[in-house]
C-alpha positions as CSV (number, residue, x, y, z in Angstrom):
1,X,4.4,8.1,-10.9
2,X,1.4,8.9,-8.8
3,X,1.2,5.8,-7.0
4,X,5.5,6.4,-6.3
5,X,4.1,9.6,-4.6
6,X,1.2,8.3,-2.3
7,X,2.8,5.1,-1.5
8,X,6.6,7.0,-1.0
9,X,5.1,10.5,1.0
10,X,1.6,9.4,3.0
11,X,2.0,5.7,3.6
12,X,5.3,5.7,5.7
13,X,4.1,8.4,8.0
14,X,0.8,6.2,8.3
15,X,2.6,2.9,8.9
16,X,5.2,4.7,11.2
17,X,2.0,6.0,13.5
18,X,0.5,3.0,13.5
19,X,4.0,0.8,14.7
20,X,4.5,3.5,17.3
21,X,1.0,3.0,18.8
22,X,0.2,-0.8,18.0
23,X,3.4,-2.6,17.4
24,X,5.7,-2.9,14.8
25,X,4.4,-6.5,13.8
26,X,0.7,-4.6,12.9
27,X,2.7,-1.5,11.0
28,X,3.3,-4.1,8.7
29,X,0.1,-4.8,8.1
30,X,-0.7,-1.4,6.7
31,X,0.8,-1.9,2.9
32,X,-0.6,-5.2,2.6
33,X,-3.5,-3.4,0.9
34,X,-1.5,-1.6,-1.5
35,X,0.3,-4.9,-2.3
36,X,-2.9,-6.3,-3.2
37,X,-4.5,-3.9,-5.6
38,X,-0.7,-4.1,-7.2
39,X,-1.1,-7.4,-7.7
40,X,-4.3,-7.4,-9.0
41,X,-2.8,-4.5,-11.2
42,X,-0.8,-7.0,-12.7
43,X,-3.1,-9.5,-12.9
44,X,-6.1,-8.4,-14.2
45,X,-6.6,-4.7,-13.3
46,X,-4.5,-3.4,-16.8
47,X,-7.1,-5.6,-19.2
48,X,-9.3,-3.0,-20.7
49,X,-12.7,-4.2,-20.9
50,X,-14.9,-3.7,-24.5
């Protein structure tokens, strides 16, 4: 739920900015990051190490 809230209220306005002033093609690049640390989520990230 807290990740629906960042990634749903602060990262469109962010990637929105950043097409307006860049280019649409690098407002793109702006969730890649949050893609990555999903799929590492999924990947490893959930594993609790003992």
């Amino acid at each position: 739920m807290v990740m629906a809230v960042v990634g749903g209220a602060i990262f469109p306005p962010l990637m929105g900015w950043v097409a307006d002033t860049y280019g649409m093609a690098k407002g793109f690049l702006v969730p890649i990051p949050l893609f990555i640390f999903i799929l590492h989520y999924a990947v490893k990230g959930h594993k609790i190490i003992a």
